[in-house]
Each structure stands twice: as structure tokens, then as C-alpha cells.
C-alpha positions as CSV (number, residue, x, y, z in Angstrom):
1,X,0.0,0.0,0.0
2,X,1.0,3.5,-1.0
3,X,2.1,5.7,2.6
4,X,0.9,9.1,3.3
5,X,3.6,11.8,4.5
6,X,2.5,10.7,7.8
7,X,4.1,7.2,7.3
8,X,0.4,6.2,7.9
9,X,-1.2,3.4,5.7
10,X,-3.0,5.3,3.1
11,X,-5.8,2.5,3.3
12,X,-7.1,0.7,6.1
13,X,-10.1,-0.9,3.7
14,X,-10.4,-2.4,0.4
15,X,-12.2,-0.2,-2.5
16,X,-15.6,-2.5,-1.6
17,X,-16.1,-1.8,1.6
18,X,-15.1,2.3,0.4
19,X,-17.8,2.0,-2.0
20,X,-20.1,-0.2,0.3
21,X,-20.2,3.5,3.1
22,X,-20.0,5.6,-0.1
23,X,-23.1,3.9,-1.1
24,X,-24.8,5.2,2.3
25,X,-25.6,7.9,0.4
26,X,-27.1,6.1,-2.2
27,X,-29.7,5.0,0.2
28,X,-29.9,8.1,2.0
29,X,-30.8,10.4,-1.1
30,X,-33.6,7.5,-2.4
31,X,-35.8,8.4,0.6
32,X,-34.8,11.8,1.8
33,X,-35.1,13.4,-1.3
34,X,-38.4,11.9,-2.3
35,X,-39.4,13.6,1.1
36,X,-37.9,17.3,-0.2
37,X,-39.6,17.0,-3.3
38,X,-42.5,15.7,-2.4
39,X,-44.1,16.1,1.7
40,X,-44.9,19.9,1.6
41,X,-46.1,20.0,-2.3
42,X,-48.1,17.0,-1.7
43,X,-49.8,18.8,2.0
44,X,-49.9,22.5,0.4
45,X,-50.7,21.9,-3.4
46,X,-52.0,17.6,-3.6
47,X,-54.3,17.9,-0.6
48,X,-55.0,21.9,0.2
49,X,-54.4,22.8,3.5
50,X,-53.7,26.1,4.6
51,X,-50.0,27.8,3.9
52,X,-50.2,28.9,7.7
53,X,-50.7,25.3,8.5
54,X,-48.2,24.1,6.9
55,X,-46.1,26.4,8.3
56,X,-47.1,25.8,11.5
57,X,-46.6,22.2,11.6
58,X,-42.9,23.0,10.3
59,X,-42.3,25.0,13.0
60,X,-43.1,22.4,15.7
61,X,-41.4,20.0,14.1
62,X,-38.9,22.6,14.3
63,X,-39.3,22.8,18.2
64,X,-39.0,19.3,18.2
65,X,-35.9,18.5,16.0
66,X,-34.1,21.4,18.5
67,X,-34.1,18.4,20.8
68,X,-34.4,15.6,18.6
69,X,-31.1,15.4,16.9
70,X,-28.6,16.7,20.2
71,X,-30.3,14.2,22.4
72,X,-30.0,11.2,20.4
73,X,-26.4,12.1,19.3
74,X,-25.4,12.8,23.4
75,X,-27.0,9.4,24.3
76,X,-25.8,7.8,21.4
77,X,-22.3,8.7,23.6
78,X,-23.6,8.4,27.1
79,X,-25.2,4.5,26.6
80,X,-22.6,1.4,25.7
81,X,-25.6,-1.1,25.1
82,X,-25.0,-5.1,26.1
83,X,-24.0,-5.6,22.4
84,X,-20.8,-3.5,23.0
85,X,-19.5,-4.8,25.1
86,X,-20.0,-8.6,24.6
87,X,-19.0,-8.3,20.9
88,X,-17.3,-4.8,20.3
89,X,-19.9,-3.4,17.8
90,X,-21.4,-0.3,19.0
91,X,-23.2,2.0,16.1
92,X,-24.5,-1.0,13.7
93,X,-27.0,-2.4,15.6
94,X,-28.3,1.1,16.5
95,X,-28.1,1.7,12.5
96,X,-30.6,-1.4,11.9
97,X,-33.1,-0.3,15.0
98,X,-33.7,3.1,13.5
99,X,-33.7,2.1,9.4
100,X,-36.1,-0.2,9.0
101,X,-38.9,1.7,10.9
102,X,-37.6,4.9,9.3
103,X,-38.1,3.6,5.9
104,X,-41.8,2.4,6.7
105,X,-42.2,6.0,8.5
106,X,-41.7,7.8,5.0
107,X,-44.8,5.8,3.4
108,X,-46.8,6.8,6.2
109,X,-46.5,10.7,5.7
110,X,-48.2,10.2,2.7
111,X,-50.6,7.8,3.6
112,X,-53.2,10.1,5.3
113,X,-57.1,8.7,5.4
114,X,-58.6,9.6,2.2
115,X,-61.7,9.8,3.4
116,X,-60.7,13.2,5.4
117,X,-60.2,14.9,2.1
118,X,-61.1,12.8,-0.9
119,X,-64.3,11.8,-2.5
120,X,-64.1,9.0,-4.8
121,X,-60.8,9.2,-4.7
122,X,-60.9,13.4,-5.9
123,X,-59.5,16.2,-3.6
124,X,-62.7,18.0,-2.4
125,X,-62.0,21.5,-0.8
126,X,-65.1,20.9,1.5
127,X,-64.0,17.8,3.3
128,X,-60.5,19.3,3.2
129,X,-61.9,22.4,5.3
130,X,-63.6,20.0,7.4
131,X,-60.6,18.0,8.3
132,X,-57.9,20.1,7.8
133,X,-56.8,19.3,11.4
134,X,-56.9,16.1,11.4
135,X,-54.8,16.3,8.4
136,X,-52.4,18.6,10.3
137,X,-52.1,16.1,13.0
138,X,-51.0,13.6,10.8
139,X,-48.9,15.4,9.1
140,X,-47.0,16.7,12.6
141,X,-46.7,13.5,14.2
142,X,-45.8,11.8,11.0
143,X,-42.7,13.6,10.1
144,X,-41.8,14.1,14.0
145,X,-41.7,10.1,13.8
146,X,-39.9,10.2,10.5
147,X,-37.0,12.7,11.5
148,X,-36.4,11.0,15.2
149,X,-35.7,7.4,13.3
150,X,-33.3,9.2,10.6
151,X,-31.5,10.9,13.5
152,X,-30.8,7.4,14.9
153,X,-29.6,6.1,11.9
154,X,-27.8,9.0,10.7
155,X,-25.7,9.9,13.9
156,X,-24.5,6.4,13.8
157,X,-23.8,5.7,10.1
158,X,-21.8,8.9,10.1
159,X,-20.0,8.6,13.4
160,X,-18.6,5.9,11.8
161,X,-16.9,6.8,9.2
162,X,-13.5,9.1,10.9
163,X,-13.0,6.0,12.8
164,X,-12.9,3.8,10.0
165,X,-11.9,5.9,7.4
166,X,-8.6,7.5,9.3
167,X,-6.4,8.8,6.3
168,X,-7.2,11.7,4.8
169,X,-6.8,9.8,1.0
170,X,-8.9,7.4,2.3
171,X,-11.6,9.7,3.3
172,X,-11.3,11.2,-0.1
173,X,-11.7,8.4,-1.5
174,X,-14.8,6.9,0.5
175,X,-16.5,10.2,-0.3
176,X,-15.7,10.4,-4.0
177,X,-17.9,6.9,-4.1
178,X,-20.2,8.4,-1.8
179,X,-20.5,11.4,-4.4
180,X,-21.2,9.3,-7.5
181,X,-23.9,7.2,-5.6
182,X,-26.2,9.9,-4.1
183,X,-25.9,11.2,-7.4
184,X,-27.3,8.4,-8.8
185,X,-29.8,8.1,-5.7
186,X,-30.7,11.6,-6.5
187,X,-31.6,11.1,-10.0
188,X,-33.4,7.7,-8.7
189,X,-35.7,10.0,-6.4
190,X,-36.1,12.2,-8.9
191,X,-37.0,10.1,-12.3
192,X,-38.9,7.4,-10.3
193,X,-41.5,9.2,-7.8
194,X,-42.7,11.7,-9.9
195,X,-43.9,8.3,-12.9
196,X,-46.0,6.9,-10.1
197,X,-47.4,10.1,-8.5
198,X,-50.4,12.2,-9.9
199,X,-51.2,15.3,-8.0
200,X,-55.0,14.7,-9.1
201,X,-55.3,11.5,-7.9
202,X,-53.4,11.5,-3.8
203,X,-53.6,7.8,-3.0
204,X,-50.7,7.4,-5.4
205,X,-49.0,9.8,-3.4
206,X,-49.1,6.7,-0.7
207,X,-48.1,3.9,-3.4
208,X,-44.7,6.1,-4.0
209,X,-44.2,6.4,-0.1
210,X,-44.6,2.2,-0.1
211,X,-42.8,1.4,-3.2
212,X,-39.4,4.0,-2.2
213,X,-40.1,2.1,1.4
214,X,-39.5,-1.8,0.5
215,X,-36.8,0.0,-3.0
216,X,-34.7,1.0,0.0
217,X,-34.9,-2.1,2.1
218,X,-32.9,-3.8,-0.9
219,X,-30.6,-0.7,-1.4
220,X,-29.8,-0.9,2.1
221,X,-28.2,-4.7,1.7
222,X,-25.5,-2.7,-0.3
223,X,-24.6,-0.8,2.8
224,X,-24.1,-3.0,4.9
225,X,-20.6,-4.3,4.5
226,X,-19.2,-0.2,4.3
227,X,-20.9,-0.1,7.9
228,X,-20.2,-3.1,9.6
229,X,-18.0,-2.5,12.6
230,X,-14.4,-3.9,11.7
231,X,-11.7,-5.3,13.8
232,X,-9.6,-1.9,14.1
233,X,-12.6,0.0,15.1
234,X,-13.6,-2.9,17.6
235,X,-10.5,-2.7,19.1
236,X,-10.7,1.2,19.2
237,X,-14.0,0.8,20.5
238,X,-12.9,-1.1,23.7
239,X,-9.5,1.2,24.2
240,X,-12.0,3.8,24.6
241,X,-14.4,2.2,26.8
242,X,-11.2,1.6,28.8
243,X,-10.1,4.6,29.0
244,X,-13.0,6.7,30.0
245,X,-14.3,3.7,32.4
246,X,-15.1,5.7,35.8
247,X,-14.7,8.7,33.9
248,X,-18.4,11.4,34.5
249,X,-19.5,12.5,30.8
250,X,-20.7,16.3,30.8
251,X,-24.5,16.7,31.2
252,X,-26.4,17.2,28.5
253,X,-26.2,21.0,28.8
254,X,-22.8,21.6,29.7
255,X,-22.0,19.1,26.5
256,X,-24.3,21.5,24.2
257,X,-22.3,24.5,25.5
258,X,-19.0,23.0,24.4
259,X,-20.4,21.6,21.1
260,X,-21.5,25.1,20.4
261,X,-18.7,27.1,21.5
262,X,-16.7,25.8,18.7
263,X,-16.6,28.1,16.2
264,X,-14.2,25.7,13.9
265,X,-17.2,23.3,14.3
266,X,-20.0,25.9,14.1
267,X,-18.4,27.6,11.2
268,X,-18.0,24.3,9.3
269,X,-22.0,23.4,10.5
270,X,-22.7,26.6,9.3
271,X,-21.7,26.4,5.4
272,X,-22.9,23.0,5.3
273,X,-26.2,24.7,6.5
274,X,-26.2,27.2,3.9
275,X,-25.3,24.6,1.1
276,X,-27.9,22.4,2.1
277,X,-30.5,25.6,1.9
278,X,-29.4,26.2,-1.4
279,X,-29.6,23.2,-2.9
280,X,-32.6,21.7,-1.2
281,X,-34.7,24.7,-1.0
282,X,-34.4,24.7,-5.0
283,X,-35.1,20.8,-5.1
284,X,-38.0,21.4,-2.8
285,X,-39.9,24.5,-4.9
286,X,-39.1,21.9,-8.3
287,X,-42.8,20.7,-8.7
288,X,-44.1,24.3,-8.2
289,X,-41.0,25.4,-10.6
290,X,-42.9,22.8,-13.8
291,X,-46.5,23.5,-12.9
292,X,-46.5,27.5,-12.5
293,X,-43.3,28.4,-13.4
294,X,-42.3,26.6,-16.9
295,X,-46.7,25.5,-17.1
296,X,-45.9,22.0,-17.9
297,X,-46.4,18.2,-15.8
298,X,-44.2,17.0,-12.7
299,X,-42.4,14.7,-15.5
300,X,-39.8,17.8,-16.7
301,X,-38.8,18.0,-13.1
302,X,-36.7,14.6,-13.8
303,X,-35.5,16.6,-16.8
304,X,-34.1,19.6,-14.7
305,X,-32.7,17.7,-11.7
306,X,-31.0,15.3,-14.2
307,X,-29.4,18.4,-15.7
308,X,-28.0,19.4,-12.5
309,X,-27.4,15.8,-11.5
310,X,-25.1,15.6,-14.8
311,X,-23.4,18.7,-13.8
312,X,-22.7,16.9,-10.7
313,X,-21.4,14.1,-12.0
314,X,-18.6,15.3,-14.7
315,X,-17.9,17.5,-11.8
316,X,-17.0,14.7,-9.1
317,X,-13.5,13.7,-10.7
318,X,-12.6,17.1,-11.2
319,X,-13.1,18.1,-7.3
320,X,-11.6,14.6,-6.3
321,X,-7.9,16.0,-8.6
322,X,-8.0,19.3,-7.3
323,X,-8.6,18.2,-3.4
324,X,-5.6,15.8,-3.5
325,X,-3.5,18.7,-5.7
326,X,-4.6,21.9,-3.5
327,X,-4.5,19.4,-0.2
328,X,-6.3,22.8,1.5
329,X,-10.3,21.7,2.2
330,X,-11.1,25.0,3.2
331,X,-10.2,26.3,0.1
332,X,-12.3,23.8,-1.9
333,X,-15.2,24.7,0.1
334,X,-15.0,27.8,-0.4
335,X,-14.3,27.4,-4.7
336,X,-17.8,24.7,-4.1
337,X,-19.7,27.9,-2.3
338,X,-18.6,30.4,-4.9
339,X,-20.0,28.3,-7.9
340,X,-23.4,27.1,-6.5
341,X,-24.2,31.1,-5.7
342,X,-23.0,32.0,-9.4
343,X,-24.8,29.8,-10.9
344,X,-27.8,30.5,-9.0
345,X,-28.5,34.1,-10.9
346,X,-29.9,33.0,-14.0
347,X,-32.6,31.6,-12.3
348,X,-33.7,35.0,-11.1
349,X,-34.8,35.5,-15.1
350,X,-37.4,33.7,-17.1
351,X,-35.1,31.8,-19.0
352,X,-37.8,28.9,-20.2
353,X,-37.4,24.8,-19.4
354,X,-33.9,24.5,-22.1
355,X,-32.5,27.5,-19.8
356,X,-33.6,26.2,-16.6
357,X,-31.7,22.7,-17.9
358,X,-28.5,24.4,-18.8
359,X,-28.4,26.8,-15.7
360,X,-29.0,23.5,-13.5
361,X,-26.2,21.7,-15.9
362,X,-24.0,24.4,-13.9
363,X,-25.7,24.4,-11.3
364,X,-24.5,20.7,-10.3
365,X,-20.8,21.5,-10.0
366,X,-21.4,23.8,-7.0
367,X,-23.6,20.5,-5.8
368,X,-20.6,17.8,-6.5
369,X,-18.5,20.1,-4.8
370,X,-19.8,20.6,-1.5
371,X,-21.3,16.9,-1.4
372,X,-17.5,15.6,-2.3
373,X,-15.7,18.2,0.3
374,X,-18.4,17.7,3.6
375,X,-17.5,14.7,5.0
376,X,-13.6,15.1,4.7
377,X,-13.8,18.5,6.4
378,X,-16.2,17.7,9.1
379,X,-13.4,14.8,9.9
380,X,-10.9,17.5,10.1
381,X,-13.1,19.5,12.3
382,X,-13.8,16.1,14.6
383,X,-10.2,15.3,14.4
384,X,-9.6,18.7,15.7
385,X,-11.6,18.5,18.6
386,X,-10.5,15.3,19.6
387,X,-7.0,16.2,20.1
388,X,-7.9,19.5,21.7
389,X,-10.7,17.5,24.3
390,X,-8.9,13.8,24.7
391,X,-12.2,12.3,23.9
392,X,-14.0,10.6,20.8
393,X,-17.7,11.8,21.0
394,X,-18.6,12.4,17.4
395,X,-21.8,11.6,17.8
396,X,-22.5,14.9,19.7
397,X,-21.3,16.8,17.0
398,X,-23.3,14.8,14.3
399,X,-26.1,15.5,16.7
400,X,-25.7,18.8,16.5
401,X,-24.9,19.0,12.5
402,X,-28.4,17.0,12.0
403,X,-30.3,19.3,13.8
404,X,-28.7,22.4,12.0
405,X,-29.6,20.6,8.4
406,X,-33.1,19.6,9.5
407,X,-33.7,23.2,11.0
408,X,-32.9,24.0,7.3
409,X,-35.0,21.8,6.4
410,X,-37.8,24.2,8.6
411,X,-36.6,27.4,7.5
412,X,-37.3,25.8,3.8
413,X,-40.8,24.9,4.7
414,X,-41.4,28.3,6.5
415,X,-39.6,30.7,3.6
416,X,-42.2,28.6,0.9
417,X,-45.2,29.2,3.4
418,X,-44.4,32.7,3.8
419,X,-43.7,33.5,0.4
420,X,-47.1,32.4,-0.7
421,X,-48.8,33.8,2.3
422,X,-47.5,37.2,1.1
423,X,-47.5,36.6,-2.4
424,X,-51.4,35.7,-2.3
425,X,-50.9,32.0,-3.6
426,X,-53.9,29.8,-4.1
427,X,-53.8,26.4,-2.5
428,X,-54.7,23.7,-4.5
429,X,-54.9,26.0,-7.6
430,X,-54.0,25.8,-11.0
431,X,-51.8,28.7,-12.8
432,X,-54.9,30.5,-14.0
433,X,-55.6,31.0,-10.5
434,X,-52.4,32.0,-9.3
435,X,-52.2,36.4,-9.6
436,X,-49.0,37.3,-10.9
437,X,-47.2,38.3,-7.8
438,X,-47.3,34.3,-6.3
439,X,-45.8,33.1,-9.9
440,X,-43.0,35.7,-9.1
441,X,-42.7,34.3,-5.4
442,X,-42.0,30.6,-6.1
443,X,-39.0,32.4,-8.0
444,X,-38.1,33.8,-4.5
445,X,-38.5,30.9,-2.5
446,X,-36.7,28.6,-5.4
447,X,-33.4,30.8,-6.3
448,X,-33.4,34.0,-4.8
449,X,-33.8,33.6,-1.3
450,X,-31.4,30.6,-1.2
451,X,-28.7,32.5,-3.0
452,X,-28.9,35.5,-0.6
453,X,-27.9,32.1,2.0
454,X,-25.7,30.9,0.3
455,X,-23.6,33.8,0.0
456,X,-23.9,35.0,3.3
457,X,-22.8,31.4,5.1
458,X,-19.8,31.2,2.1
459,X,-18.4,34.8,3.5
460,X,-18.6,33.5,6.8
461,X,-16.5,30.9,6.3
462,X,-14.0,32.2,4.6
463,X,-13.6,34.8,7.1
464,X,-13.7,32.5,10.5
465,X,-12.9,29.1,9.6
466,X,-9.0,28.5,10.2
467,X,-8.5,25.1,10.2
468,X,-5.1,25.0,8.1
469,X,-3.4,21.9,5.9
470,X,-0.5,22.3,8.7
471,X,-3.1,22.2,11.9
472,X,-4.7,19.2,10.5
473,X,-1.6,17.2,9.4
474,X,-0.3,18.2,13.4
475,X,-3.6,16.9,14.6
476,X,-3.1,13.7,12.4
477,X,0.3,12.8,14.5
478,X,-1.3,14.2,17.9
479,X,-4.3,11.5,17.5
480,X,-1.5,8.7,16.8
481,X,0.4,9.7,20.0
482,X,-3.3,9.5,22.2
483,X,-4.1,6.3,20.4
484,X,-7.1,7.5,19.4
């Protein structure tokens, strides 16, 4: 095997079980961005309710996911489950308890009782009316239930991977698979759903929520080897268990203070914050982008997203060369941030479906560069705060990082609501129905609004985030000397 400047093995794992993690996100994007495309569309525009309820139920799930995703990430620390400590494996069988339920949790956000607002299987506006909180209800706790399973999947799956992935090539190279294949689980989500929905007919709204359910099972098989537990982490596993035996772990509290006091993680949470804005909240306004927008069927949505998903893709080797040339993943970042906000501006203009495709061509290099450069600097970041702390507790931070993407995920849901509060948009109605001044506010909430983010959180970074190529390399031999 090749040596790093470290003298450190530049591999620990064989190119499967790379591409077995990398495929993690392969799995991931199948379900999560079926929900981005799909949940709020199908509550708002497929069934009718109320902007301000739907707003409303984003901000208690808001409420909730402030809790949600630091809680499980702390306990995910604070417990060493029976497993553990009889066999060494400590984050996979938490990874199986939250998936499978998770997966079967999607299907049921869109699997509300018809009879609350259909008849004969046709929205009616009355019954909706009637119902709409019962609907509400369902669509609270059903997404509540949905994000608190993914939390305990994701804080696991992703704690993993700087104890098993340890070289910073390695890393690069887990991630560069991990590119490709949400790519490809991107363009899945995106060709597939929108064939077996039909926003005038809801209950195949629930046939898509049960077929991407038992689709992900399968896609999950593939995972499995990249996030089985292996005999160096074991081992790593139990040198920790050792060494922090009798040892009191901060309360919950004190643990959130130091999490957030760190403005090398907070800064690095931060841009991944403002990426994941731009780039979802985009996503997210695609069905009203086809229908009132570019006046044409959900179908041309696959269209765009597989422009910017091609874009992503010819991108991936480009940003995988340059990270290993430049060796600076600040910098990268930062080139990532610069290009998704360019590319943005076009999409302030009516530009038609063939300049929507071609501005989203563009559009997916800023998207394969900040998907490709995440994971390697938020192991720089846990690295960093390893050495300065004497303590592995990743899962705290992942904790924290999940609850700052699904707040995004909220402030998405509550800049859409507002926008056609404001804008005077017409639930459940067709473009004739729509007064000017809403068509012009899904261009807000879909490129305007999200480049403003994306800007700001880019500047912010480059100014405040200092973790250097030198600091990290020191960090590298620091870990080695603490065996950690």
C-alpha cells in the first residue's frame, strides 16, 4: 500500500467496503429526497391545506428536531448497550433499530385517510376544510416520527466513518464513491417518484411512499458491509471504553455548551447549512417550478434535476484531482460555495425549461463540490476536537450538524409558506388561478432567497474558519500519540 507523509497506511479498507459506506448515500438520497420533493407539495398543493398550517406544523417539528437530533447524538455517547461490550460493535446495531422503521415512517406521511379529504378518490375542498386538522395532525406526528428514526440512523452511520476511514486519501476516497452514488440516488428520487405520482389522484401519493419504502430495504443490503463495525474499530471501541471507564461525561447542557462554543465546528456546520438551503430549497420548490413556473407536468422536473445531477457528475472527478492537488479543504469549500451562488443568478430570469436545464447543468458543480468536500472537512473539524478534548464523542457533533440541516429543512418549509402567504398564492390551484405576484414568489422561495444564503454562510466561512493543511496534518500525529 501506498504511505501518506505521515508514514500512515494510506488504506485501512479495500475499494468494496469504500464503495459499500459511499453507497450510504445512495440510500440516503432514495428516501430523503423523495421527502424534499415531495411532503410539503403534496400537503400544500395535492391535498389543500392552509399555507399557515403548513407552516405551522414545520415549526413544531422545528421545536421538536431542536431536541431531537442533540439528544440522540449525546445518548448515542452516554449509553454502551449489552452488544458493545460482549462483541465490540457499537453503532451498527443502532443503524438497523432506527432504518427499518424509518423507511416504513416515509410511506406513512403520505398515507393520510382519504376519506378526510377525498371523494371517490378526488380532492374535495369541503372535506379538506372540514378535516384540515386532522390532516395537520397527521402530518406533525408523521414527520416528528420520520425525523427521530433518521436521526438514529444518521448519527451512527456517520459517526462511523473518521474511525474507520482515518487517512485523509482514504476519506477522499470513501467520499468520492459516496458522491457518484447519491448522485445516482438523487436522480433515482427524482425520475422514479414523480412516474408513479399524480397530484390529481393523492392515493398514489401513498403507493410512492410504499414502493421507495421496500426500494430502500434492498438498497440498504448494499450498505451494509461499508458499515459493519471492523476489527480496528472494535479494538478502538474497547480502548475507549477503557479509558474513560469511571470517567463522569458532561450533562447534557454543559456538553451542548461545548459543542456550540466551537466556532471551527460551528463555522464548518454553518456552510454545510447554507449549502444544504441552497440546494434543497431549490429541489423542494421543483414541482411548483414545472407547474406554475415553466406551465408544464411533474415529469420535466426529472429533466431539470438530471441536468443538475449531470453537472454533478462530470464535476466529481474534477473536485476529487484538485482536493488531492490543493490538499487545503477550506479552500475547496470555499471554490464549491462560490460556484453554487453563481450559478444561481440565472434563475432570477425567465429563461424557459432548455435555460432552466442548462443553468441547473451548472448548477450541479457547485452541488458535486460541496457533497464531495463535507464529510472530509467535518473529519478535520472532529479530528480537531478530539485532540484539543482527549475524547472521541462524534456523535455529539453529528447530533448537532443534524439538527442544523433539518432546521434548514424548517426554515425551507417556513420561507415557501411565507412567500405564498405574502405573495397571495392559491392552495390547491392551478396557474390561471395564481395572480402574478405568487408566480413571481415561487422564484423567491426557489433561487433568490437561497442564493442570498448561500452567499452570506460562504463569506462566513472564509472569514472565520481557520482550520489550516498544517493544523490538520499536526492533529493527524497528535491522534496517533493519544491512540485514538
Amino acid at each position: 500500500m501506498n504511505e501518506t507523509d505521515t508514514g500512515e497506511k494510506k488504506y485501512k479498507n479495500s475499494m468494496l467496503i469504500r464503495a459499500s459506506y459511499g453507497s450510504r448515500e445512495l440510500f440516503g438520497q432514495w428516501i430523503t429526497a423523495a421527502f424534499g420533493f415531495s411532503v410539503f407539495f403534496f400537503y400544500e398543493q395535492v391535498i389543500g391545506i392552509p399555507s399557515e398550517l403548513a407552516l405551522l406544523a414545520f415549526v413544531l417539528y422545528s421545536v421538536w428536531n431542536a431536541f431531537n437530533d442533540p439528544l440522540v447524538g449525546y445518548i448515542m455517547e452516554r449509553v454502551h448497550m449489552p452488544w458493545e461490550k460482549k462483541w465490540g460493535i457499537r453503532r451498527f446495531p443502532w443503524m438497523l433499530i432506527g432504518v427499518v422503521p424509518w423507511l416504513f415512517s416515509f410511506a406513512l406521511i403520505f398515507m393520510v385517510p382519504l376519506d378526510w379529504f377525498t371523494i371517490g378518490g378526488i380532492r374535495n375542498a369541503a372535506l379538506v376544510t372540514q378535516n384540515q386538522w386532522l390532516i395537520f395532525g397527521w402530518y406533525l406526528g408523521t414527520i416528528c416520527l420520520y425525523d427521530t428514526l433518521l436521526t438514529i440512523y444518521d448519527v451512527n452511520v456517520i459517526s462511523l466513518f473518521p474511525d474507520k476511514f482515518t487517512g485523509l486519501n482514504e476519506r477522499r476516497s470513501v467520499q468520492g464513491f459516496g458522491t457518484i452514488l447519491g448522485i445516482l440516488g438523487l436522480a433515482l428520487a427524482a425520475i422514479i417518484p414523480p412516474f408513479i405520482v399524480d397530484q390529481d389522484f393523492p392515493a398514489t401519493y401513498g403507493t410512492m411512499g410504499l414502493i421507495s419504502s421496500v426500494v430502500g430495504l434492498f438498497i440498504f443490503l448494499l450498505v451494509i458491509p461499508g458499515v459493519w463495525e471492523p476489527k480496528h474499530v472494535k479494538e478502538l471501541n474497547a480502548r475507549r471504553r477503557k479509558m474513560h471507564e469511571g470517567q463522569e461525561m458532561e450533562r447534557f447542557f454543559k456538553s451542548a455548551k461545548i459543542a456550540l462554543s466551537n466556532r471551527r465546528f460551528m463555522m464548518k456546520t454553518l456552510f454545510f447549512w447554507g449549502y444544504q438551503i441552497g440546494a434543497v430549497m431549490l429541489q423542494t420548490s421543483g414541482f411548483y417550478i414545472t407547474t406554475f413556473i415553466l406551465d408544464t407536468d411533474e415529469s420535466v422536473f426529472t429533466i431539470l434535476l438530471g441536468a443538475m445531477l449531470v453537472g454533478a457528475l462530470i464535476s466529481t472527478p474534477l473536485w476529487t484531482y484538485f482536493s488531492k492537488k490543493i490538499n487545503n479543504n477550506k479552500k475547496i469549500s470555499i471554490y464549491a460555495g462560490f460556484a453554487l451562488f453563481i450559478t444561481f443568478i440565472p434563475l432570477f430570469f425567465p429563461i424557459g425549461t432548455i435555460g432552466w436545464a442548462i443553468s441547473l447543468l451548472f448548477f450541479g458543480f457547485g452541488v458535486g463540490g460541496h457533497w464531495f468536500i463535507d464529510p472530509p472537512t467535518m473529519g478535520d473539524v472532529l479530528d480537531d476536537i478530539t485532540v484539543k478534548t482527549g475524547k472521541r464523542q462524534q456523535s455529539i457533533y453529528y447530533g448537532y450538524q443534524a439538527f442544523f440541516v433539518r432546521f434548514g429543512g424548517s426554515v425551507i418549509a417556513m420561507t415557501i409558506a411565507i412567500t405564498h402567504i405574502l405573495t397571495g398564492y392559491v392552495e390547491g390551484g392551478g396557474i390561471l388561478d395564481q395572480p402574478p405576484l405568487a408566480i413571481f414568489g415561487i422564484t423567491i422561495h426557489s433561487a433568490i432567497v437561497p442564493a442570498i444564503i448561500v452567499l452570506i454562510t460562504v463569506l462566513i466561512f472564509w472569514k472565520y474558519y481557520d482550520l489550516t493543511p498544517d493544523v490538520v496534518a499536526a492533529n493527524k500525529e497528535k491522534l496517533k500519540e493519544l491512540d485514538l
